[in-house]
C-alpha positions as CSV (number, residue, x, y, z in Angstrom):
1,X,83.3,-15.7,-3.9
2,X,80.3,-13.1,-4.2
3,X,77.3,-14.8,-1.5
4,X,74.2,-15.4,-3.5
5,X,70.9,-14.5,-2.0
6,X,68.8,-17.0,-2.5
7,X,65.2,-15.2,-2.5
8,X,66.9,-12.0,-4.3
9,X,67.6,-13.9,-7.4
10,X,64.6,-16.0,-7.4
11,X,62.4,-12.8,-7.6
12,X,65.2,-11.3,-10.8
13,X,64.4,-14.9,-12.4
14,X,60.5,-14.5,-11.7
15,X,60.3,-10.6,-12.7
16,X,61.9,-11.5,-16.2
17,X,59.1,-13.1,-18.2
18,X,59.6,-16.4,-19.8
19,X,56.6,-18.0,-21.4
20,X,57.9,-21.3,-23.4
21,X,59.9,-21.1,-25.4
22,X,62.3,-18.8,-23.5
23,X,64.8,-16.0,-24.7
24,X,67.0,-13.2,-23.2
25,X,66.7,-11.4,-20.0
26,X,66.3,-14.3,-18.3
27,X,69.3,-15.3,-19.2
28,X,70.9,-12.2,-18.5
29,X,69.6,-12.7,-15.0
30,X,71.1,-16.4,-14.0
31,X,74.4,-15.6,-16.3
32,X,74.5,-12.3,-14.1
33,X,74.8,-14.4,-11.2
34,X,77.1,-17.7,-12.2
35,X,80.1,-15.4,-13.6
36,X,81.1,-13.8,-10.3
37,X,81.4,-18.1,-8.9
38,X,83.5,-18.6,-11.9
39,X,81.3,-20.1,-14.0
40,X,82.2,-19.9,-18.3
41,X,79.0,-19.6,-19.9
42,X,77.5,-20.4,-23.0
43,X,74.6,-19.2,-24.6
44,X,73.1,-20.3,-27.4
45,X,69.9,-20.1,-29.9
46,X,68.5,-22.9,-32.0
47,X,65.3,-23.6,-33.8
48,X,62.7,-21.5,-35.7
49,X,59.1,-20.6,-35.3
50,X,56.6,-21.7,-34.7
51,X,58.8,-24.6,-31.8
52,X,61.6,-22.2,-31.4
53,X,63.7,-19.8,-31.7
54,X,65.2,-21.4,-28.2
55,X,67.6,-20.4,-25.8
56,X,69.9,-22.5,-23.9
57,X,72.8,-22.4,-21.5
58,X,75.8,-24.4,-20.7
59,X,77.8,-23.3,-17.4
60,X,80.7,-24.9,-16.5
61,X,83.4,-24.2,-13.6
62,X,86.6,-26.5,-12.3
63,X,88.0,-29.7,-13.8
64,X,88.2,-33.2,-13.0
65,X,86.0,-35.3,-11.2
66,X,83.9,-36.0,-9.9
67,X,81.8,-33.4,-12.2
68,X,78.2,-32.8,-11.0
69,X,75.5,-31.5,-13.2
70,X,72.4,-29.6,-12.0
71,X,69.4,-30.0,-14.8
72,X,66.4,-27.4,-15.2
73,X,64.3,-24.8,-17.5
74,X,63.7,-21.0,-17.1
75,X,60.9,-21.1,-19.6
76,X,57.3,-21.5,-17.9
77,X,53.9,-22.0,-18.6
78,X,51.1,-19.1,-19.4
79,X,50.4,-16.9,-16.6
80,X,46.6,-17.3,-17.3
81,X,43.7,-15.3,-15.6
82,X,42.5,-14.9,-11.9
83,X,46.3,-14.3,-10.5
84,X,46.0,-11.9,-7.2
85,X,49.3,-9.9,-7.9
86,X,50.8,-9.5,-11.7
87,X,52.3,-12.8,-12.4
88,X,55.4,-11.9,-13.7
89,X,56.2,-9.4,-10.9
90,X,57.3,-10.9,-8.2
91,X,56.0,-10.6,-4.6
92,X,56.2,-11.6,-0.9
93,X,52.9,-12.1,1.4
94,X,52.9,-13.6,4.3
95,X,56.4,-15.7,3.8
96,X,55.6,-16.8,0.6
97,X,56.9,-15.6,-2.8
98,X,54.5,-15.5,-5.6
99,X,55.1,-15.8,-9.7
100,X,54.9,-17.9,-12.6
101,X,57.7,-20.2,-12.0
102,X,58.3,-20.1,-8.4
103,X,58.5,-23.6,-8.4
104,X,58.4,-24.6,-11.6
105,X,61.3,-24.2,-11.3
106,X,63.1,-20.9,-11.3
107,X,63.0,-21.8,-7.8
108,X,65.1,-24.4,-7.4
109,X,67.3,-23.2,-9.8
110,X,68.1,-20.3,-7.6
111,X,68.2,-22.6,-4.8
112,X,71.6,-24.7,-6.4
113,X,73.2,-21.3,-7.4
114,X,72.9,-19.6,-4.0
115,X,73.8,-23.1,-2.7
116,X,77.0,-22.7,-5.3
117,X,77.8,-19.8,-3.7
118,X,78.0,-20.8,-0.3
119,X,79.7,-24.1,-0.5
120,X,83.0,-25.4,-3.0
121,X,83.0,-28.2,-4.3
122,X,86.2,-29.6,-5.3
123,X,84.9,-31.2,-8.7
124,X,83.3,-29.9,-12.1
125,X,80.5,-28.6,-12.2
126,X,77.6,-28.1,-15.1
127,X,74.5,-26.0,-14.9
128,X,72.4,-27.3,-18.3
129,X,69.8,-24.9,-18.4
130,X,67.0,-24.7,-21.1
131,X,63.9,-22.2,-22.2
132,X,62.0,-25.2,-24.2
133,X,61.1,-27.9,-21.4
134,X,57.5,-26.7,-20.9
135,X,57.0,-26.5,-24.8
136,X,57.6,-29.6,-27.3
137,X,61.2,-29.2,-26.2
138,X,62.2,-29.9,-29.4
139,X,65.3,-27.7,-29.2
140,X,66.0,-27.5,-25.8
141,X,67.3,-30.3,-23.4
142,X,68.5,-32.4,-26.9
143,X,70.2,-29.6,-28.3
144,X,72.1,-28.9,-25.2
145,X,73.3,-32.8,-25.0
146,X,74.6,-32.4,-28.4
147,X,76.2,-29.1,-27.5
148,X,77.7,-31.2,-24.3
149,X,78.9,-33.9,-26.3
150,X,80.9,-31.6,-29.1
151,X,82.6,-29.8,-26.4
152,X,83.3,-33.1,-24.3
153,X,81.2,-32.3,-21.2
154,X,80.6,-35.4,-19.5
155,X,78.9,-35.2,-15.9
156,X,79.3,-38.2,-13.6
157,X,75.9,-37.4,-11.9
158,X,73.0,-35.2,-12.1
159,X,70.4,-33.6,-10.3
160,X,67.1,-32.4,-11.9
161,X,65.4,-29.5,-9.9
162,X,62.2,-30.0,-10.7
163,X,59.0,-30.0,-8.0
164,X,59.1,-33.3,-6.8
165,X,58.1,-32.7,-3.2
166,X,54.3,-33.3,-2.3
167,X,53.8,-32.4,1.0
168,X,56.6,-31.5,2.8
169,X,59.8,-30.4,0.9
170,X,61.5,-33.3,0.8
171,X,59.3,-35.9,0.8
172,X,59.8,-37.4,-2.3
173,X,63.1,-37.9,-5.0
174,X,62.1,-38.9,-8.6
175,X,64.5,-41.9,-9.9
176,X,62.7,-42.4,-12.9
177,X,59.8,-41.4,-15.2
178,X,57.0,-43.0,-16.8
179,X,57.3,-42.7,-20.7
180,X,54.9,-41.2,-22.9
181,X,53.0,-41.3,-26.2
182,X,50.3,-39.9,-28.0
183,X,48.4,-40.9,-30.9
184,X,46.0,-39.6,-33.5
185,X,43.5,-41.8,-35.2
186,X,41.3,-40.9,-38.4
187,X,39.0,-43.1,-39.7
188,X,37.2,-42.3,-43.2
189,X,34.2,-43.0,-44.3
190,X,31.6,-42.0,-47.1
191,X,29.7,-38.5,-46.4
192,X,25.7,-39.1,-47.2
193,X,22.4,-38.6,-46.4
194,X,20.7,-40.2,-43.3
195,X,17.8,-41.8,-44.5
196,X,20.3,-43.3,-47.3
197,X,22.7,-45.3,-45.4
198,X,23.2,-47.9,-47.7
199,X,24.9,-45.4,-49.7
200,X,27.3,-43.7,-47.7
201,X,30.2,-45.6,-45.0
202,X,29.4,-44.1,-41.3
203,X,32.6,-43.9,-39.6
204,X,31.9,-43.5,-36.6
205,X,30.8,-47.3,-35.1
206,X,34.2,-48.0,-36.7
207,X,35.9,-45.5,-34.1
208,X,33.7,-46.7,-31.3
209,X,34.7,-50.0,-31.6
210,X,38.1,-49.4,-31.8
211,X,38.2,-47.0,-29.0
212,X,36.4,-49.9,-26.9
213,X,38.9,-52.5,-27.4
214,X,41.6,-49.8,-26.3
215,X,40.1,-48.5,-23.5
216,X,39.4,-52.2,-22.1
217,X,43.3,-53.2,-22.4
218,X,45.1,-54.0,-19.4
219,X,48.6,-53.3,-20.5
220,X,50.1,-54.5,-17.3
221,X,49.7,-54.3,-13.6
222,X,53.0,-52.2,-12.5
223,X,56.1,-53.3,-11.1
224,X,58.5,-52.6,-8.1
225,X,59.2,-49.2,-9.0
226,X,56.2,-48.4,-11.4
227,X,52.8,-47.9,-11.2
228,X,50.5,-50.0,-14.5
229,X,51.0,-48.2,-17.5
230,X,47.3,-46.3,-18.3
231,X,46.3,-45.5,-22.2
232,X,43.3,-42.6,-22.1
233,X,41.3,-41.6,-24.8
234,X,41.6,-37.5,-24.8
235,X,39.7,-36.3,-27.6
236,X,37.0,-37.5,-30.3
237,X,36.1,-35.0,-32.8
238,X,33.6,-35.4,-36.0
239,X,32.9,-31.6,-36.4
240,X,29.8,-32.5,-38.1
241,X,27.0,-29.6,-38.0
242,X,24.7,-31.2,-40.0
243,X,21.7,-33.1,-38.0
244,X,21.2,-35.7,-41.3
245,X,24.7,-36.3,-42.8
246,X,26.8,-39.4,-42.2
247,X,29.8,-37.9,-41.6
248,X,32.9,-38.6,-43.9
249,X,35.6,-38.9,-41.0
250,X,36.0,-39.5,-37.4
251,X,38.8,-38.6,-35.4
252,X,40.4,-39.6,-31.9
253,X,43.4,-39.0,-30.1
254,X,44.7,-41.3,-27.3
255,X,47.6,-40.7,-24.7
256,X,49.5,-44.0,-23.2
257,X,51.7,-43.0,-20.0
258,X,53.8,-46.4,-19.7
259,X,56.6,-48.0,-17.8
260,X,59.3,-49.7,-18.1
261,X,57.7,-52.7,-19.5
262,X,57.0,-51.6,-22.5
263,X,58.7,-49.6,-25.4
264,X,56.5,-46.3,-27.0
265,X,57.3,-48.1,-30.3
266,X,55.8,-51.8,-29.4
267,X,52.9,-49.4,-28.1
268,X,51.7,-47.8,-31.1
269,X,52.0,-51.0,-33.3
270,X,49.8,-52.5,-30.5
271,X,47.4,-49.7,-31.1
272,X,47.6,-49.9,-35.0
273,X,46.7,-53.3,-34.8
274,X,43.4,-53.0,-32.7
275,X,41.9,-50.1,-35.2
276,X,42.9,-51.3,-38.2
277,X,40.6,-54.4,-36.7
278,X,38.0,-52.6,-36.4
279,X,38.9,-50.0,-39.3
280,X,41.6,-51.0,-41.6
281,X,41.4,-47.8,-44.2
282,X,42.2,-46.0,-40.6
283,X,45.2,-43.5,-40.5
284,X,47.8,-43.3,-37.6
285,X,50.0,-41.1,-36.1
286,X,52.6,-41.1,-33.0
287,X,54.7,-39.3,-31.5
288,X,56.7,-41.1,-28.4
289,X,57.8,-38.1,-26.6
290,X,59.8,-40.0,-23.8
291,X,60.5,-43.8,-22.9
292,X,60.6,-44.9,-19.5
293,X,63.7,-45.2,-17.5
294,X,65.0,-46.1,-13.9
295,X,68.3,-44.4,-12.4
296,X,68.4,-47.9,-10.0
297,X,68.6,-46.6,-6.2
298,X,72.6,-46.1,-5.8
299,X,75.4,-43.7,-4.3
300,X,73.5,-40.5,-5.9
301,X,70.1,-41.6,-5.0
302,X,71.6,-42.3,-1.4
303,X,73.7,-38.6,-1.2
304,X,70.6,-36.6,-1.9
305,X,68.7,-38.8,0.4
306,X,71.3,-38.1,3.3
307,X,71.6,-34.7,2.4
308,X,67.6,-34.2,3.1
309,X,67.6,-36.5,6.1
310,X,70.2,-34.1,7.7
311,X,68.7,-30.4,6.6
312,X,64.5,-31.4,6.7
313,X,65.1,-34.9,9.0
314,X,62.6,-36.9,6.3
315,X,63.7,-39.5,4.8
316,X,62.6,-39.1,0.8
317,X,60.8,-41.5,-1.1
318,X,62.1,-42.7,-4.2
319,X,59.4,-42.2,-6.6
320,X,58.5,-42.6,-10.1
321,X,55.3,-41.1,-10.3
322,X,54.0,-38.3,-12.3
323,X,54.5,-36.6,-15.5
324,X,57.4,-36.9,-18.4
325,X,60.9,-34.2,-17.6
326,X,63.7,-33.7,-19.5
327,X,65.3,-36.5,-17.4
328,X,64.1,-38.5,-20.0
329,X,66.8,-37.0,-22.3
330,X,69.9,-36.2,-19.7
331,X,69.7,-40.2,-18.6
332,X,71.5,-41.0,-21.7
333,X,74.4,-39.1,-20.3
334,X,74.2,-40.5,-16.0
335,X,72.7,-41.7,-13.7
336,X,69.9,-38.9,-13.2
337,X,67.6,-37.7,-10.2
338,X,65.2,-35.3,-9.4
339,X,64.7,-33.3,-6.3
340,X,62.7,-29.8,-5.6
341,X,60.0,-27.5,-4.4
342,X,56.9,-28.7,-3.3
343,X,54.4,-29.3,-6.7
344,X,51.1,-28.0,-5.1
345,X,50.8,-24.7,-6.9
346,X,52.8,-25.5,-10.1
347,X,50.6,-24.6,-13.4
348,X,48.0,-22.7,-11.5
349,X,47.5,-19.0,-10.6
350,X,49.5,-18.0,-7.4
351,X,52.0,-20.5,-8.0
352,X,54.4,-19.8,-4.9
353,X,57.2,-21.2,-2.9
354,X,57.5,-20.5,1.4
355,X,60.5,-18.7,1.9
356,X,61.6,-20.8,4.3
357,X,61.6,-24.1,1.3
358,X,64.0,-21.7,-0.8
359,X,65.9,-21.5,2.3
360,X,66.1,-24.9,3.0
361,X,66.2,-26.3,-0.2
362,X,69.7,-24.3,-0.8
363,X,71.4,-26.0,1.9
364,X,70.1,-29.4,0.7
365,X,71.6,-28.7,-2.1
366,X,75.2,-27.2,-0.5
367,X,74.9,-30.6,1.5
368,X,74.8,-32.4,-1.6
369,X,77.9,-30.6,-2.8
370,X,79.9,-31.6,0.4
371,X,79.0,-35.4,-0.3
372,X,79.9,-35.6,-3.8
373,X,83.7,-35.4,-3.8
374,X,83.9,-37.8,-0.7
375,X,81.8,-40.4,-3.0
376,X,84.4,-40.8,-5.1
């Protein structure tokens, strides 16, 4: 079995650009390296403009179980200005490697194929590997589960590379994620002249209101594994450039980040409720990107954990902190985790990874490979 360098491929995946939602050469690049390990790929393209077209990738090798899955995205975020080297050429200074997606996370995904290559594992094995996670991921992470569920891939455990670690890789494992929704609010009114009130319908103390009572809501006060859920108000917009018109609409848009308490659904009802209060002619729309879920702390939870303790000697937290992933999605198949790079430097200029985290990230994951069989 051809040896995978670990910082050599991570610098192909950096130097092929990616920006959401992801096509082509880097493909080429990971499916360059996963065919010499034996690896049947397939590649496929879904969607149109403007959410896709989309790129995804099923890799499978061996039979049987138990059959491990490693989750993750090659498509990244917008380089933006102010980076010191180009962002999508990669470079080393000073025992870091710099790029857009260093550890976010082509990173990580480098890390489990070099790790592939250095340790069997006597199961099945999956890669499920999108270019739409940083985007709406409207074709990605979904359309590979359907892709996985025509051909009868079913994993009995997966691992998420995403940048979970804070301060020290290996801090910190994600078991579950917060879920997530956002909602747009217009309320109409009557357009008029100022010094007329009494004939036009000012919107905008309707919206006030509303936005009040939501902002003052205590949806809950967290749990054992999950901080209180948090609704904030992101935008307001009137667009109104005249000094003496009443407006004829206002508009708002709020985001809930909530656990496990609560379903997005229940949420937005809860929502409609308050500004229709306030504003009943009010229009409202959602979209729940991701409900919450918890992988309960088990034997995967307890592998990875071991298999940290033993290469970085922390012991991880089990977290649930942060941001939606497409974990929300692959939990319908396993139990699901998430473990990676350190998430100081993701979605900024100079994102980077130390060598030495690649490094030791690849044989947390090889270590993780040896467990797995003997788990069974």
């Amino acid at each position: 079995m051809r040896h995978v360098d670990v910082v050599e491929l991570a610098r192909a995946l950096l130097d092929a650009e990616s920006v959401t939602p992801a096509c082509g050469a880097v493909f080429d690049v990971l499916e360059a390296a996963l065919v010499p390990l034996g690896f049947a790929v397939d590649r496929f393209v879904v969607g149109d403009a403007p959410d896709g077209p989309v790129e995804n990738m099923l890799a499978t090798r061996g039979t049987g179980a138990p059959h491990l899955a490693f989750a993750g995205h090659v498509d990244v975020v917008p380089a933006g200005d102010g980076w010191t080297s180009p962002a999508f050429t990669s470079e080393v200074r000073d025992g870091l490697l710099y790029g857009r997606g260093a550890v976010d996370m082509k990173g990580a995904i480098a890390a489990f194929v070099a790790a592939l290559s250095a340790q069997p594992h006597g199961g099945q094995v999956t890669l499920i590997i999108t270019g739409d996670e940083e985007g709406p991921a409207t074709f990605g992470t979904v359309s590979l589960i359907e892709r996985m569920r025509a051909r009868g891939i079913a994993p009995d455990l997966c691992v998420v590379g995403e940048p979970t670690s804070v301060s020290r890789l290996g801090d910190t494992i994600k078991i579950g994620r917060r879920g997530s929704v956002n909602i747009w609010i217009e309320v109409p009114g009557r357009q008029g002249h100022v010094a007329y009130p009494h004939l036009a319908d000012n919107p905008i103390p309707k919206l006030i209101a509303a936005l009040a009572e939501l902002d003052a809501l205590v949806l809950d006060h967290g749990n054992a594994w999950f901080q209180p859920s948090n609704l904030e108000v992101t935008d307001i917009t009137v667009g109104n450039a005249a000094t003496n018109v009443i407006p004829a609409a206002a508009k708002a848009r709020i985001s809930i980040r909530f656990n496990d308490l609560h379903r997005g659904e229940e949420l937005v009802r809860r929502v409609e409720q308050i500004v229709h209060e306030h504003a009943p002619d009010a229009s409202i729309t959602a979209r729940v990107s991701g409900e919450a879920f918890l992988t309960q702390p088990g034997a995967l939870s307890a592998m990875l954990s071991a298999a940290i303790l033993d290469e970085t000697g922390l012991t991880p937290e089990l977290s649930t902190t942060g941001g939606t992933s497409d974990a929300r999605f692959l939990r319908a198949l396993c139990p699901v985790v998430e473990f990676g790079l350190l998430n100081a430097t993701m979605h900024q200029r100079d994102e980077a990874v130390a060598l030495g985290d690649l490094h030791t990230l690849t044989r947390v994951y090889a270590n993780l490979l040896r467990r797995v069989p003997l788990s069974q």
